[in-house]
C-alpha positions in Angstrom: 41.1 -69.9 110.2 40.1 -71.2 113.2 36.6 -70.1 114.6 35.6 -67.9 117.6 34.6 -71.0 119.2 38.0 -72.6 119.5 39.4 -69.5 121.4 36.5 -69.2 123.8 37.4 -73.0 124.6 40.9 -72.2 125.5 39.7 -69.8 127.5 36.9 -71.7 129.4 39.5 -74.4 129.8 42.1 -72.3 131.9 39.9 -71.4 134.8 43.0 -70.2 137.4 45.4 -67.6 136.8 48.2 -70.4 136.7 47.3 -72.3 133.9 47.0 -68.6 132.2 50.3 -67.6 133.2 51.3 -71.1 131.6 49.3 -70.3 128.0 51.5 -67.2 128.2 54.7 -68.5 128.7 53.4 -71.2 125.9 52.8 -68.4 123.4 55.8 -66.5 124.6 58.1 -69.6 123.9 57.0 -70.3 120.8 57.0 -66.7 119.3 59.1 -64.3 120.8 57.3 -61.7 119.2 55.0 -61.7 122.6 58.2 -61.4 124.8 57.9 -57.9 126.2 61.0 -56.3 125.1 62.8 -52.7 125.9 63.0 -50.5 122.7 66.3 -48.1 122.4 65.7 -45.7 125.2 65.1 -48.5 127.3 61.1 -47.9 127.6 59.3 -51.1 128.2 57.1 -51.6 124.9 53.9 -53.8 124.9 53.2 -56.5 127.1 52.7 -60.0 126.1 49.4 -59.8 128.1 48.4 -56.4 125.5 49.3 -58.3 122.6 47.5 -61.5 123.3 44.7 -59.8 124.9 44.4 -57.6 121.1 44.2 -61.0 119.4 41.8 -62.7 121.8 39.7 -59.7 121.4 39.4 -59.4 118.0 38.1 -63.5 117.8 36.0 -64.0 120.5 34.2 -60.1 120.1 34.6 -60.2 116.3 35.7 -56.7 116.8 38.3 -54.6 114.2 41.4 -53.5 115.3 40.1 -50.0 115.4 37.7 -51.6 118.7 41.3 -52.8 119.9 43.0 -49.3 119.6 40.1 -48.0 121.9 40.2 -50.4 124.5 44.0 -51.9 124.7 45.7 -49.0 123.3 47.5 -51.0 120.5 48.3 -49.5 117.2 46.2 -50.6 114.4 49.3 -52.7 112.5 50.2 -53.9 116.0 46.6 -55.6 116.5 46.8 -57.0 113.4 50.3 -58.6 113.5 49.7 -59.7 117.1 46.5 -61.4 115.8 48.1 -63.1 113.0 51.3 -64.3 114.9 48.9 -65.4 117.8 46.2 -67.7 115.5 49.9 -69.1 113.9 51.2 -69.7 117.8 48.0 -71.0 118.6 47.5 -73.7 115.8 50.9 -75.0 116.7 50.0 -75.5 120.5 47.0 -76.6 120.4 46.4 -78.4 117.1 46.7 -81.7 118.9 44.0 -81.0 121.8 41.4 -78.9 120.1 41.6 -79.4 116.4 41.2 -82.9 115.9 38.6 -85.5 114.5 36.7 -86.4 117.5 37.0 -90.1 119.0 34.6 -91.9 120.4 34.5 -90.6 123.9 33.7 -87.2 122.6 30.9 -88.2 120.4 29.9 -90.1 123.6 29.8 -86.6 125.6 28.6 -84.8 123.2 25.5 -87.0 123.0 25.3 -87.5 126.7 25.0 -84.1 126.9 23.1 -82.5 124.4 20.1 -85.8 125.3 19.9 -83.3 129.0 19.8 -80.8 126.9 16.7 -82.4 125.2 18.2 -83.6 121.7 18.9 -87.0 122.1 21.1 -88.2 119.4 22.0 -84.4 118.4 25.7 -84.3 117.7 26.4 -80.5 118.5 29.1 -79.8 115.9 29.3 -79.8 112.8 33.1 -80.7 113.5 32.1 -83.9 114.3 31.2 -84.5 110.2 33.5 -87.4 109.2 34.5 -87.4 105.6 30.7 -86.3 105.1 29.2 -88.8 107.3 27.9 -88.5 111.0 29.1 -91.1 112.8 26.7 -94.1 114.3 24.9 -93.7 117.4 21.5 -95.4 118.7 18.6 -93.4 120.7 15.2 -93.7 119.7 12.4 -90.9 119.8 8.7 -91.1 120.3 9.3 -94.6 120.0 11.4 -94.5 116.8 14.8 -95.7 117.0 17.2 -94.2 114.9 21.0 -95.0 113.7 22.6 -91.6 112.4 23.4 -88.7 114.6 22.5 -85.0 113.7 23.2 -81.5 113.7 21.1 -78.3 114.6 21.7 -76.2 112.0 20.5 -72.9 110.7 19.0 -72.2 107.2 22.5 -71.6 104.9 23.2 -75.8 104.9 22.3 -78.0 102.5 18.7 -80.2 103.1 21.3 -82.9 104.4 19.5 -86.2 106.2 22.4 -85.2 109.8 20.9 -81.6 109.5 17.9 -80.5 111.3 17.1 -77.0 110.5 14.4 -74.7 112.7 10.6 -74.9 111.7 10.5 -71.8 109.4 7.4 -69.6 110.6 6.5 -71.4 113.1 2.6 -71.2 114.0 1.3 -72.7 117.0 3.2 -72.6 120.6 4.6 -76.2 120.2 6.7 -75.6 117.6 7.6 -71.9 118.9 8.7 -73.8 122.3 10.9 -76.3 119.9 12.4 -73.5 118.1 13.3 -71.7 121.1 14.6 -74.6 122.2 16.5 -75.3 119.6 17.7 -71.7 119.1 18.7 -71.6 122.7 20.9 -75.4 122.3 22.8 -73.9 118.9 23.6 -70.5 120.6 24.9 -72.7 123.8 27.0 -74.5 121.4 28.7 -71.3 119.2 
């Protein structure tokens, strides 16, 4: 399943209420589940917006559908099948643009960026990973070059040479000022 971080993406990448309106009418198009329909008294039932909005909810929060009864007012089963339909609808859109081995011009900006962040040669994702492998770069520090990117990473991966975990118990303020910097680049990244 795709993770919270995809969805947040989307998000960050339609800034103006026009390009959100066109995600909609994606979504709607390809599942007209979403379509707001009349039911047989001729009552408007959920909005595409409340069904969407349920789903988007649920990944980005990590909140139950009970959280999305409260605050959407959207029947437990409805949350659910709205969420499943929507990660379906949203794999088929988007698969091309977000889900995707990255090319070299994204592990370009990925390094370019994460080196003003103060981790030269740091990857960022572990989406990056290709067939095992991080992929070449050069950058060099405290005078050492080095060939292989890497990853910050927290303690559950494997003692991998492209994973740099945090400095467990960290005792004097250097390494508690690398830690929280570190700490503060991987939440950036989720």
């Amino acid at each position: 399943m795709p993770s919270t971080k995809l969805f947040k993406r989307i998000l960050d990448d339609s800034d103006d209420e026009e390009e959100e309106e066109m995600v909609i009418a994606l979504i709607e198009s390809e599942d007209p589940y979403f379509v707001q329909k009349r039911d047989a008294a001729g009552i408007f039932g959920l909005s595409s917006l409340q069904k969407i909005t349920a789903a988007m909810r649920m990944l980005v929060y990590r909140v139950t559908s009970n959280f999305i009864d409260e605050y959407v007012r959207i029947d437990k089963s409805t949350t659910i099948e709205s969420l499943k339909r929507f990660v379906k609808v949203i794999i088929s859109i988007f698969i091309e643009k977000y889900m995707r081995s990255p090319n070299k011009d994204d592990i370009a900006r990925l390094l370019k960026e994460n080196e003003v962040r103060g981790f030269p040669g740091m990857l960022r994702s572990i989406d990056c990973l290709s067939e095992g492998h991080a992929p070449p770069t050069n950058y060099s520090i405290n005078c050492h070059d080095y060939t292989m990117g890497y990853y910050l990473v927290d303690g559950i991966y494997h003692p991998w040479s492209t994973f740099m975990k945090t400095i467990p118990f960290s005792k004097d303020n250097k390494h508690k000022r690398f830690v929280a910097a570190q700490e503060s680049a991987i939440k950036d990244m989720e």
